[in-house]
LOZAMI-766154 format. One record per residue (C-alpha): residue number from 1; x, y negated, z negated; residue in one letter. Coordinates in Angstrom, 2 decimals, decimal comma, padded with zeros to 5 digits, always signed. Layout:
# LOZAMI-766154
[atom NUM [X Y Z] 'A'] ...
***
This chain:
# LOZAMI-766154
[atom 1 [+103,69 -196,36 -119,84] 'X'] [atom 2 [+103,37 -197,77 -123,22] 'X'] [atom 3 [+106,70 -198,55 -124,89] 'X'] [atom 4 [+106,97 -198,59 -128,72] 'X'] [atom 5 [+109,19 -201,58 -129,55] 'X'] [atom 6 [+112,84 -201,11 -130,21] 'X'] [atom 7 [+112,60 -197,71 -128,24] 'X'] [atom 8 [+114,30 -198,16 -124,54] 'X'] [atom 9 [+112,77 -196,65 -121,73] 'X'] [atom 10 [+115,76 -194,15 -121,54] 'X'] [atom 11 [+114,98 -193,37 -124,65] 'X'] [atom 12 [+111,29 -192,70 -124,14] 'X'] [atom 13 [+111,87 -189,90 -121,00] 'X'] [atom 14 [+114,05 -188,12 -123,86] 'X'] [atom 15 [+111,51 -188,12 -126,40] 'X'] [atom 16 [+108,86 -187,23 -123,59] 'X'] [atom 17 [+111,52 -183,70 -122,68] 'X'] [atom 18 [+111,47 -183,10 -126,18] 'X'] [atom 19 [+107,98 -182,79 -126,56] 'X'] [atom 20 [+107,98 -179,62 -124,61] 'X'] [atom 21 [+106,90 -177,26 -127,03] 'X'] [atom 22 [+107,02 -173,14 -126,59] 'X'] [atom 23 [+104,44 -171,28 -127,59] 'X'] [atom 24 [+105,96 -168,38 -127,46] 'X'] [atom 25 [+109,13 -166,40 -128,96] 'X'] [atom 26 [+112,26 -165,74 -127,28] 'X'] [atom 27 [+113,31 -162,89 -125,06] 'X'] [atom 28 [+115,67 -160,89 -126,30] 'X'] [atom 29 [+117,10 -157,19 -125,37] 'X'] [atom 30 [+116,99 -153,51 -126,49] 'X'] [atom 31 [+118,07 -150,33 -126,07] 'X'] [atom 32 [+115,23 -148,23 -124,62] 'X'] [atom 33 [+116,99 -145,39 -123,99] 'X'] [atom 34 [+120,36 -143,17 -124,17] 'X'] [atom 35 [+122,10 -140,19 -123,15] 'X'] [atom 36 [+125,32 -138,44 -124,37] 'X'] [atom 37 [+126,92 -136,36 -121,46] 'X'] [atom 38 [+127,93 -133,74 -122,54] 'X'] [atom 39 [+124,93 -133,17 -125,13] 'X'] [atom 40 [+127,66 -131,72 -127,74] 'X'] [atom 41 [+131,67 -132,69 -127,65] 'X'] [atom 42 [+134,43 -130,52 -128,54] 'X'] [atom 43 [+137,32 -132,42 -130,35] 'X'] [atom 44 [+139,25 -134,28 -128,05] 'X'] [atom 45 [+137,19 -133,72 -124,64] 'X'] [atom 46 [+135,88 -137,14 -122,73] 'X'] [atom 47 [+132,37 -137,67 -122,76] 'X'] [atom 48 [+130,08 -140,80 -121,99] 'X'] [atom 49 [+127,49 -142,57 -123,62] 'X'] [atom 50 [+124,98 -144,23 -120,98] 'X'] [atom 51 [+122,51 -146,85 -122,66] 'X'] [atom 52 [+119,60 -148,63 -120,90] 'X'] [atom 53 [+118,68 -152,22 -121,94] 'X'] [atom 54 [+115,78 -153,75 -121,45] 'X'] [atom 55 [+114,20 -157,64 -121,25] 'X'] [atom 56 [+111,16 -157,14 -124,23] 'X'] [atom 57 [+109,86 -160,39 -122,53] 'X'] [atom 58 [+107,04 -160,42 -119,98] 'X'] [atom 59 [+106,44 -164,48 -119,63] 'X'] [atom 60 [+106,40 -167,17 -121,95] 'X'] [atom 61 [+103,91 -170,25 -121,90] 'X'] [atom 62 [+105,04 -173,78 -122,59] 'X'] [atom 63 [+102,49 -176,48 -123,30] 'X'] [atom 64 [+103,62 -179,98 -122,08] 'X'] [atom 65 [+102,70 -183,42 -123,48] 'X'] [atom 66 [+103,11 -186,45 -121,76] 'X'] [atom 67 [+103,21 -189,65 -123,77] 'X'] [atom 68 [+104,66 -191,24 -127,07] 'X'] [atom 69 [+104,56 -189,75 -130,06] 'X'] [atom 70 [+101,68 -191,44 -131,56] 'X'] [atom 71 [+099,69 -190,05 -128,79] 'X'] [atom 72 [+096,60 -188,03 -128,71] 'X'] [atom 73 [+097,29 -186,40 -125,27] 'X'] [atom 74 [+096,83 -182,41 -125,64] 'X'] [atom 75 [+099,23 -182,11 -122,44] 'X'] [atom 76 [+098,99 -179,15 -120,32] 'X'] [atom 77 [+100,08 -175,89 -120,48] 'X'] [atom 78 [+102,64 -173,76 -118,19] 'X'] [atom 79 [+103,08 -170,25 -117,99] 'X'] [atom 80 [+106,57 -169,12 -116,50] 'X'] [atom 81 [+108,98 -166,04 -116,44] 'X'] [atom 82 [+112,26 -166,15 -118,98] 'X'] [atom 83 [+115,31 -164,58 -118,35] 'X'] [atom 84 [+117,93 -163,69 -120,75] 'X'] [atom 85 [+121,44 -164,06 -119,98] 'X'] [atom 86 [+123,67 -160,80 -121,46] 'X'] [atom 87 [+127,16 -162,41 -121,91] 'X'] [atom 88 [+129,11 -159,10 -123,32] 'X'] [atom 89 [+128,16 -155,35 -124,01] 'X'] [atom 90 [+130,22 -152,95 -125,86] 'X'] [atom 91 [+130,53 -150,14 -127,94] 'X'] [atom 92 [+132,06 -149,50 -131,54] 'X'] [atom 93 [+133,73 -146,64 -131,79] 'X'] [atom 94 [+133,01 -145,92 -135,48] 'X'] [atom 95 [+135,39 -143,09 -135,82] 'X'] [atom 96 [+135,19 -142,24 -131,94] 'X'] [atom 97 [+137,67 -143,54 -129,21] 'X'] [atom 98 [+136,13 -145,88 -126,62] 'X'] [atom 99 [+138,52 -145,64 -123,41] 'X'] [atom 100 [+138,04 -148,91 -121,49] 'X'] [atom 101 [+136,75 -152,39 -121,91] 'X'] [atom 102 [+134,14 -153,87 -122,73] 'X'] [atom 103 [+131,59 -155,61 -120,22] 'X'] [atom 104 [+131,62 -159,43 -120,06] 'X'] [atom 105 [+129,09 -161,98 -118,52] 'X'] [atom 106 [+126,66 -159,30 -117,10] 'X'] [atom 107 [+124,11 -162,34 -116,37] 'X'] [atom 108 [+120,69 -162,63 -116,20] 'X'] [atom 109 [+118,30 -159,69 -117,14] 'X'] [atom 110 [+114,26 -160,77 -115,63] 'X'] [atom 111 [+111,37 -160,12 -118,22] 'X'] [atom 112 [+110,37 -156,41 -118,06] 'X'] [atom 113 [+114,07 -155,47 -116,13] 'X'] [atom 114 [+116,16 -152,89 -117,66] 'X'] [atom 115 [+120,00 -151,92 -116,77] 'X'] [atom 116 [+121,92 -149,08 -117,51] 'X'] [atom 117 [+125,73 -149,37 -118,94] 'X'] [atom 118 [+128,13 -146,67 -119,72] 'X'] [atom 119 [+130,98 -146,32 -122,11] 'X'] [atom 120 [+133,69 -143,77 -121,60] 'X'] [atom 121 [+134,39 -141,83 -125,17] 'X'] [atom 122 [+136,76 -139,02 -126,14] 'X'] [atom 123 [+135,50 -137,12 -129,07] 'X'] [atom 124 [+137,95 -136,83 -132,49] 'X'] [atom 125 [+139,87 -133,94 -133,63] 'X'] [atom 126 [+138,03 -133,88 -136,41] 'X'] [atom 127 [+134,62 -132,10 -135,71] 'X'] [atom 128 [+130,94 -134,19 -137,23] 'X'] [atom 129 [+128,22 -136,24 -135,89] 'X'] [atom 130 [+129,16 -139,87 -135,20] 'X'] [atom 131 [+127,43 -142,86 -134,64] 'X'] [atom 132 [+128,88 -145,42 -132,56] 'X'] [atom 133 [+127,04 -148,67 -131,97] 'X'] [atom 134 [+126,26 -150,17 -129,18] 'X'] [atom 135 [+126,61 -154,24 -129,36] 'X'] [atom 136 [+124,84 -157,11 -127,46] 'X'] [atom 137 [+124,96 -160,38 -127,02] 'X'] [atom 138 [+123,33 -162,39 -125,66] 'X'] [atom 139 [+123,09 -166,48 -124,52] 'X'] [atom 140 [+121,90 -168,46 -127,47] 'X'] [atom 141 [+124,23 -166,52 -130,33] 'X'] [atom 142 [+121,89 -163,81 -130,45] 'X'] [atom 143 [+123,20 -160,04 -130,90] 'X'] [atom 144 [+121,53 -156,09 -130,85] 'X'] [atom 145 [+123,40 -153,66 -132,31] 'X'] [atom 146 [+121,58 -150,28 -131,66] 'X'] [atom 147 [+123,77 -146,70 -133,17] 'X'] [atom 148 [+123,61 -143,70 -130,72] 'X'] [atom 149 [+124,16 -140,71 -132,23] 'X'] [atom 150 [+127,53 -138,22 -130,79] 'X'] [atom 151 [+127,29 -134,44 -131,80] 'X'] [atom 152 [+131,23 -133,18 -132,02] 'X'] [atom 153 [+131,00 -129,28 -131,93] 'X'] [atom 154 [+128,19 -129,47 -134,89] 'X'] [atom 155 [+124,83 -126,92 -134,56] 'X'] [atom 156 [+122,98 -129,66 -135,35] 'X'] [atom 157 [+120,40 -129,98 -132,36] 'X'] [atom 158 [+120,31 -133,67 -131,23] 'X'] [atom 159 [+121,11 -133,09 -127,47] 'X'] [atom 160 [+118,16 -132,68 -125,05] 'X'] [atom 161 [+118,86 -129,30 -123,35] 'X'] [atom 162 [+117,64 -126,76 -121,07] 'X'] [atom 163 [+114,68 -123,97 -122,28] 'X'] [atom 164 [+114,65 -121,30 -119,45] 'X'] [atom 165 [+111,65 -119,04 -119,65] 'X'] [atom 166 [+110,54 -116,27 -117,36] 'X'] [atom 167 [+106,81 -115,36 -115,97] 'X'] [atom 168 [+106,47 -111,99 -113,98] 'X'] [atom 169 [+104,00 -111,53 -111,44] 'X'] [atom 170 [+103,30 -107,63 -111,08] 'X'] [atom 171 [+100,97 -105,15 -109,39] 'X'] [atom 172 [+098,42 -104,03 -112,08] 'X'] [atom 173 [+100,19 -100,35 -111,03] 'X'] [atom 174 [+102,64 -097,97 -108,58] 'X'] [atom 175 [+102,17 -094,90 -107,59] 'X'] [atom 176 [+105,33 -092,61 -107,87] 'X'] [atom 177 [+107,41 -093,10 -104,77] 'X'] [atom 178 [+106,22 -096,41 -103,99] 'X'] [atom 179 [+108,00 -099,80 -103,80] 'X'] [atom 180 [+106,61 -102,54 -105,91] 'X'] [atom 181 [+107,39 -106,39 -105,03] 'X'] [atom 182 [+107,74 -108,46 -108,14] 'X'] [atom 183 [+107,92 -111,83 -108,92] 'X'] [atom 184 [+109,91 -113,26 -111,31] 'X'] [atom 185 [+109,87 -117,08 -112,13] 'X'] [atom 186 [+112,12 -118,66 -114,17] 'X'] [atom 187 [+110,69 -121,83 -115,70] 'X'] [atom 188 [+112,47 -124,62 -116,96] 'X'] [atom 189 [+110,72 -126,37 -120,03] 'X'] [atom 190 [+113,72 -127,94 -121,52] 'X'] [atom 191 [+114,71 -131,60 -121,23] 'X'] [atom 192 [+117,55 -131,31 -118,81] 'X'] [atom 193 [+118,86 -129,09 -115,85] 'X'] [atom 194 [+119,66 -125,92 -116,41] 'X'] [atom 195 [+123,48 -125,02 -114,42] 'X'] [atom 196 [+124,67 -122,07 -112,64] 'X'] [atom 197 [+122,09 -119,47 -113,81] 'X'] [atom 198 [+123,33 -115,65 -113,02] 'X'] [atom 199 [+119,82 -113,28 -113,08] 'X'] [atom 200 [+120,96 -109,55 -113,54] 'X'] [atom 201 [+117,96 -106,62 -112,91] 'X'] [atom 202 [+119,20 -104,08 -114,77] 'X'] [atom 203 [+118,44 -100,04 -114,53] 'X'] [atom 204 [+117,47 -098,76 -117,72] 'X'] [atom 205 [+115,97 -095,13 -116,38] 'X'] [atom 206 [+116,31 -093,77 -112,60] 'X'] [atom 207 [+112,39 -093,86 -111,76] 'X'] [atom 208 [+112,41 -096,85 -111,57] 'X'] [atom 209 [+115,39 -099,12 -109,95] 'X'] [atom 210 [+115,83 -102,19 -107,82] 'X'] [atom 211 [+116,02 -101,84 -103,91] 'X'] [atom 212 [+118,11 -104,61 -103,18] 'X'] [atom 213 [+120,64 -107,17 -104,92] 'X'] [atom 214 [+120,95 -106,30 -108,90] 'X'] [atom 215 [+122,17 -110,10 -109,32] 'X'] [atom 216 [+121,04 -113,61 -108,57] 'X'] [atom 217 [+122,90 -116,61 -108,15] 'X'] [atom 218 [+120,92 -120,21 -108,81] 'X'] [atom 219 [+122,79 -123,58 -108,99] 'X'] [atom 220 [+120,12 -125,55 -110,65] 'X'] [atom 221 [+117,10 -125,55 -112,10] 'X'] [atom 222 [+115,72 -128,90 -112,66] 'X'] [atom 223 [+113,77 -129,78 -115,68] 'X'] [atom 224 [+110,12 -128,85 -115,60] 'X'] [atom 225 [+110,79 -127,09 -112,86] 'X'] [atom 226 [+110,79 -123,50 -111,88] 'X'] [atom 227 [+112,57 -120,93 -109,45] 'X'] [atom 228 [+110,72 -118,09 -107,99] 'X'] [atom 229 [+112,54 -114,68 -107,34] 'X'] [atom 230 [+111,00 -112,11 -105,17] 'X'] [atom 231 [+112,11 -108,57 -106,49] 'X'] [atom 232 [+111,61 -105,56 -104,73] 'X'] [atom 233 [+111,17 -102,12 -106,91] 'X'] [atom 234 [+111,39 -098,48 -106,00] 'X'] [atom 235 [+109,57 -095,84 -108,08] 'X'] [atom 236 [+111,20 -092,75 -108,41] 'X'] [atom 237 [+108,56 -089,57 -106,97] 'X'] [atom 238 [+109,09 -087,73 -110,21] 'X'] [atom 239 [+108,56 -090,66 -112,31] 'X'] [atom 240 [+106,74 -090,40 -115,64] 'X'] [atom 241 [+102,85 -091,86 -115,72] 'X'] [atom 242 [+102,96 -094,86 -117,60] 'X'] [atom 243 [+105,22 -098,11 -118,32] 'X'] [atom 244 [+108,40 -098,41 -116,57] 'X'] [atom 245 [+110,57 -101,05 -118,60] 'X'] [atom 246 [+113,03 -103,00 -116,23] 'X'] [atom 247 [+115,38 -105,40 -118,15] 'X'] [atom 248 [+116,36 -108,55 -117,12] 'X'] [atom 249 [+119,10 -110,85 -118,36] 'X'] [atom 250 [+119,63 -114,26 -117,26] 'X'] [atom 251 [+122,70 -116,69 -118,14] 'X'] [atom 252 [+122,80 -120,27 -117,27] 'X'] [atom 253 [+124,61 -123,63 -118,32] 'X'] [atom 254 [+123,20 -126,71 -120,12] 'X'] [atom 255 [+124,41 -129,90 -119,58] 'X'] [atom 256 [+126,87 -129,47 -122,40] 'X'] [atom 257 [+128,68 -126,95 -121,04] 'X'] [atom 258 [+126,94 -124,19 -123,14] 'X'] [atom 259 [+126,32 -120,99 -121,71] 'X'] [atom 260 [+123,33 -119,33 -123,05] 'X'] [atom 261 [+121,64 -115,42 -122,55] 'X'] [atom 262 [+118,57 -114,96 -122,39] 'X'] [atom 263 [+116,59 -111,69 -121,92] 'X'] [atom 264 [+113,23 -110,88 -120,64] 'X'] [atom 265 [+111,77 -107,65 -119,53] 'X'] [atom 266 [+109,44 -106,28 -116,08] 'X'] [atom 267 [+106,61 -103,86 -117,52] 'X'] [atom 268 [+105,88 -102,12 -114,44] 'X'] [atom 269 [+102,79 -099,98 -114,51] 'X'] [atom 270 [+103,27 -096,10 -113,32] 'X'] [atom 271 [+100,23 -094,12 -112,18] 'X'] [atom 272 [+100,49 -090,70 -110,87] 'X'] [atom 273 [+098,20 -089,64 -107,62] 'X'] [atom 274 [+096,93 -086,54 -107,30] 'X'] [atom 275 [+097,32 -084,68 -103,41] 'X'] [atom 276 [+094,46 -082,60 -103,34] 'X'] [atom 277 [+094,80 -079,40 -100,71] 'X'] [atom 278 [+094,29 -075,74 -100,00] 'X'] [atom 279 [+096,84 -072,91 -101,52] 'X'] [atom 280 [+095,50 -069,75 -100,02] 'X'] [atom 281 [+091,72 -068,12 -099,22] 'X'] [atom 282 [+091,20 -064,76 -100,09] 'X'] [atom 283 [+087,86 -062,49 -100,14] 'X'] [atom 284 [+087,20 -059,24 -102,42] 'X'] [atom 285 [+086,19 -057,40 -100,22] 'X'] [atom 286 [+089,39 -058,09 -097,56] 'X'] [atom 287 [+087,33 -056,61 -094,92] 'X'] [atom 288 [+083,94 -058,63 -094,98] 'X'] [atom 289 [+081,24 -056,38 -093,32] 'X'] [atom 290 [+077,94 -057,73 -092,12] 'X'] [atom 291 [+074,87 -056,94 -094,46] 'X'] [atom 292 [+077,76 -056,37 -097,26] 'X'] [atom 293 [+077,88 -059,05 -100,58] 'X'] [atom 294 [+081,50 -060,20 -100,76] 'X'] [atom 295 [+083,16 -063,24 -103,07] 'X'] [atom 296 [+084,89 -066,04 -101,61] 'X'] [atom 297 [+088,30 -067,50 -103,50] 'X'] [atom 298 [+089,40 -070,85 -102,69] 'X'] [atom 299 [+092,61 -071,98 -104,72] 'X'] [atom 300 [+092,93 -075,18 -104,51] 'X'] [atom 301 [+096,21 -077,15 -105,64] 'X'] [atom 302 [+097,46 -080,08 -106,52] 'X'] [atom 303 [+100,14 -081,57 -104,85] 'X'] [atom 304 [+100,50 -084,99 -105,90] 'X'] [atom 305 [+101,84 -086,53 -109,26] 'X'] [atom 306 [+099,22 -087,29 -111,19] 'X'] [atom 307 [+096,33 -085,15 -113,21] 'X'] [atom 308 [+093,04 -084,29 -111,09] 'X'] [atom 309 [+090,36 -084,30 -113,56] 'X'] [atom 310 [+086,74 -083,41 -113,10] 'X'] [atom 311 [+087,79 -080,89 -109,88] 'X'] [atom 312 [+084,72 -079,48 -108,63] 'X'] [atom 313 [+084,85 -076,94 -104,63] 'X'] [atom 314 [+082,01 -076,77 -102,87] 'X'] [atom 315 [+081,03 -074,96 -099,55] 'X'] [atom 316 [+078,39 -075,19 -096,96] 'X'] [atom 317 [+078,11 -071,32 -096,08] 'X'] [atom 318 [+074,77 -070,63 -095,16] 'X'] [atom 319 [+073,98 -067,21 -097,02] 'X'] [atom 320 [+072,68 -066,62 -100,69] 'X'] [atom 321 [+074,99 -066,59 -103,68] 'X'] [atom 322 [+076,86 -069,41 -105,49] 'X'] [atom 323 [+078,29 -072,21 -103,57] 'X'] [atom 324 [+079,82 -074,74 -106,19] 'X'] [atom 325 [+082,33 -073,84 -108,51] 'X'] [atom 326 [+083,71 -076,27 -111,31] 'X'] [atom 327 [+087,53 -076,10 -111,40] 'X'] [atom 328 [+087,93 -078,56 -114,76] 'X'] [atom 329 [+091,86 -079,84 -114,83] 'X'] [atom 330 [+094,40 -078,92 -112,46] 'X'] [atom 331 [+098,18 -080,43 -113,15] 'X'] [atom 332 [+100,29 -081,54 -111,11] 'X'] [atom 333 [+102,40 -078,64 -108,88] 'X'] [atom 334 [+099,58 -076,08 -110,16] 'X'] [atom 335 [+096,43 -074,78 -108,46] 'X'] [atom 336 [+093,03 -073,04 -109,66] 'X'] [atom 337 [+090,68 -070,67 -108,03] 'X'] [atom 338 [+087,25 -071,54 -106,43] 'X'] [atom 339 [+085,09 -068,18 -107,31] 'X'] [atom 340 [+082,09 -068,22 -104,62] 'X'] [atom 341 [+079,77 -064,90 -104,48] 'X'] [atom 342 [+078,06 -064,53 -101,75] 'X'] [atom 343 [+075,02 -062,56 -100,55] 'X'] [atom 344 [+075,24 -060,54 -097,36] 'X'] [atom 345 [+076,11 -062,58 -093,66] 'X'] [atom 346 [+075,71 -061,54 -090,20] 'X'] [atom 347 [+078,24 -060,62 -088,33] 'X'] [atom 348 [+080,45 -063,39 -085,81] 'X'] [atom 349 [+082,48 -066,51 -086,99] 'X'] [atom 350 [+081,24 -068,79 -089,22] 'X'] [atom 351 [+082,91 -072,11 -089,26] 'X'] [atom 352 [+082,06 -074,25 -092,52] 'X'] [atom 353 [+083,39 -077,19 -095,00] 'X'] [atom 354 [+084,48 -077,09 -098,50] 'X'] [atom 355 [+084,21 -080,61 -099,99] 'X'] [atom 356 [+086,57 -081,08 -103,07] 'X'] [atom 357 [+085,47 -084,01 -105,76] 'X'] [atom 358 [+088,03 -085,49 -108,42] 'X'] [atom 359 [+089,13 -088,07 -110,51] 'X'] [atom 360 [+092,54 -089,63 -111,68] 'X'] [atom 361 [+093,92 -092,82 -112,94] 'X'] [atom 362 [+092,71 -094,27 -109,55] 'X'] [atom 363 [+089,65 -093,74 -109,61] 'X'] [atom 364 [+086,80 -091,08 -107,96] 'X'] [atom 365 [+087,68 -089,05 -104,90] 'X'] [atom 366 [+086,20 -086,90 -102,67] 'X'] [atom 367 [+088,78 -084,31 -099,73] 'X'] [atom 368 [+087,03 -081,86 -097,43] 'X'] [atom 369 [+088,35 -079,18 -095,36] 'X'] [atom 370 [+087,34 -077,67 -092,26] 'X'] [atom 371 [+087,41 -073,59 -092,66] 'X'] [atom 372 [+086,40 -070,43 -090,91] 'X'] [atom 373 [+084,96 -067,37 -092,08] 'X'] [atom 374 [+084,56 -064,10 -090,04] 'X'] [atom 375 [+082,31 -061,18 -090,87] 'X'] [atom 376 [+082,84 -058,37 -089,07] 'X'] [atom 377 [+079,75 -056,03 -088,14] 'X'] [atom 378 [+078,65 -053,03 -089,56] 'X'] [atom 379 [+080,43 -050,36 -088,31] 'X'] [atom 380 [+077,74 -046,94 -087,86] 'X'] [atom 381 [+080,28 -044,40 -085,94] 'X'] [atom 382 [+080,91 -042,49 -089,15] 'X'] [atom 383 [+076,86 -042,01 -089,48] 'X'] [atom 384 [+076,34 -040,97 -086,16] 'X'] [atom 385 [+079,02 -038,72 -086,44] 'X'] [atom 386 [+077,93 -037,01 -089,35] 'X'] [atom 387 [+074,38 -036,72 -087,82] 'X'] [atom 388 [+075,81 -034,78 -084,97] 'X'] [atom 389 [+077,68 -032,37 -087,15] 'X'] [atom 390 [+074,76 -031,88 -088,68] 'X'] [atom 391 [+072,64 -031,49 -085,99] 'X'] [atom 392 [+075,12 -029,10 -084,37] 'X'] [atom 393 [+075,16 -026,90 -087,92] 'X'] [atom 394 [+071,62 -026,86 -088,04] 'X'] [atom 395 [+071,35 -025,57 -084,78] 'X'] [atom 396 [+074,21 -023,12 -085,38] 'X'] [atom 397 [+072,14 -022,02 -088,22] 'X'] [atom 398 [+069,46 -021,73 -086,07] 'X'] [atom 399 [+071,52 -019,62 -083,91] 'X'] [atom 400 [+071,97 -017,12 -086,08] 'X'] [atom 401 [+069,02 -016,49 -088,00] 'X'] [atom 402 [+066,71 -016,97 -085,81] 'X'] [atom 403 [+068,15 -016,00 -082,46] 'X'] [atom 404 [+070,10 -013,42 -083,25] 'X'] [atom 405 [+067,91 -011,96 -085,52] 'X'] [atom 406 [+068,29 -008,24 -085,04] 'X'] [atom 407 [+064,88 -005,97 -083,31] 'X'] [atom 408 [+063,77 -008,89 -081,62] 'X'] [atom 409 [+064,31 -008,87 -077,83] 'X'] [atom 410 [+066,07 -012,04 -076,27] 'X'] [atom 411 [+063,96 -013,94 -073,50] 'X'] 
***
């Protein structure tokens, strides 16, 4: 190694350490992020501030020279990993009371590394938002001060809470009568848990009502999370056609201690069904006689809860006349006649089907029903009865004219 005169060679190593040069800044710390538990003080209560601090450095390069001063050497360069060394964290009050110390010679924080610290605080009598500051220091002299902002009973909305919303999963309808299961998820979209959440179904008519439990206990619902509740509803048999409204209230905590109502509603989807049958069959004649025209009257009914439309009977009799009849509307709990005339039918049993189409809210239908129809035959005695009394008066007639006509000789 080439001395420069007058320089000592202890000298020289010293001047050769000092000619490590960094390239690149120092680490230092900040505050990344915060949290105030609870999100909103009430004067006097304890509540802590938690900060996380975090090494902004990643790596640092040095570039080394070797040689005197005068030198020309470009040295080399060396990329390595800085630490910074946190000798004390605290926090100012600035109008709040910090209960406890502060925290001395927390040591060496890597480059990308974070920490968290908390501070124990009891809120002031007086209410406001507050700002204490949290201060940092580090190895070297160097400080971050970073303010954090404390809601004392204020509305002002700084705290990260809970958003519950609801999402119903529903049949698209019931019939009357029917259970329906429902689904009801409760959905979290808030920044924080939501606590001890109380669901309540309520009963706002009596057609429609929940079969089970009325109430609903959940601890917690994370946030962006969501908790499914399988509800099970009975429709009344005289309920009304259309939309049943079920209310639903649900109560719950945020992490400040809050309790907040919130209500939402189950729009449950009532659709009558008609119960298409037979009321009575009657025939004008009562008596049907073979070789005799008669009518047929089918009154059909509905028995069911919801509006047959469209109703048209029709029969599968063999014989001449009119075999479909078009009944229109039939209500529920009422019934309308089937008018069939017939032309004449032998006599015997005569089994057959009437086949009843309709329509309601669900849709096109079609019922048939197995019937019977007996003819009884012509009955002739009352002819042949008369043709003997005639046939005995004509021959009484004959008797006496002709017989016992008088000056002619009997044989």
């Amino acid at each position: 190694m080439h001395i420069i005169p007058g320089v000592t060679a202890l000298s020289a190593i010293a001047i050769v350490l000092l000619l490590i040069v960094p390239v690149a800044g120092e680490p230092t710390v900040t505050i990344s992020d915060y949290e105030v538990t609870p999100q909103v003080l009430m004067p006097g209560d304890l509540g802590t501030v938690t900060v996380t601090i975090r090494n902004t450095a990643s790596s640092a390069s040095f570039t080394e020279k070797t040689g005197p001063i005068s030198s020309d050497t470009s040295g080399t360069t060396t990329v390595t990993d800085i630490n910074v060394y946190i000798e004390k964290a605290l926090l100012e009050g600035n109008g709040l009371e910090v209960v406890g110390d502060s925290y001395q010679r927390i040591g060496d924080l890597g480059p990308g590394q974070t920490i968290q610290l908390t501070f124990l605080i009891r809120a002031p009598a007086q209410t406001g938002l507050y700002f204490p500051e949290v201060w940092i220091d580090t190895r070297g002299g160097r400080s971050t001060r970073y303010p954090v902002p404390v809601n004392v009973n204020t509305p002002i909305a700084i705290a990260k809470t809970a958003v519950l919303g609801t999402a119903v999963t529903i049949p698209d309808a019931v019939k009357p009568g029917e259970q329906a299961v429902v689904r009801l998820d409760l959905i979290n979209s808030g920044e924080s848990a939501a606590e001890r959440v109380i669901v309540r179904i309520g009963n706002a008519s009596t057609s429609v009502r929940p079969k089970g439990a009325e109430l609903y206990h959940i601890r917690s619902i994370p946030a962006g999370e969501n908790e499914p509740i399988d509800i099970t509803l009975i429709s009344d048999r005289k309920a009304e056609p259309g939309i049943a409204t079920v209310p639903v209230t649900i109560q719950f905590h945020t992490i400040d201690g809050i309790e907040h109502t919130e209500h939402a509603t189950i729009n449950l989807m009532v659709r009558g069904e008609v119960e298409m049958g037979i009321a009575s069959i009657e025939t004008s004649p009562e008596r049907i006689v073979s070789g005799e025209p008669f009518n047929l009257i089918i009154r059909v009914e509905n028995a069911g809860t919801g509006d047959a439309k469209s109703v048209n009977a029709q029969i599968d009799l063999p014989f001449s006349g009119t075999r479909e009849a078009f009944l229109g509307k039939i209500k529920p709990g009422n019934d309308a006649p089937a008018l069939f005339r017939l032309g004449a039918a032998p006599a015997g049993n005569h089994p057959y089907t009437v086949t009843i189409s309709y329509n309601d809210e669900w849709g096109d239908h079609t019922v048939t029903r197995p019937l019977s129809l007996s003819v009884a035959p012509a009955d002739y005695s009352g002819i042949i009865i008369a043709i003997v009394i005639l046939v005995l008066l004509a021959g009484g007639v004959w008797w006496l004219f002709f017989r016992k006509k008088p000056g002619r000789k009997n044989d």
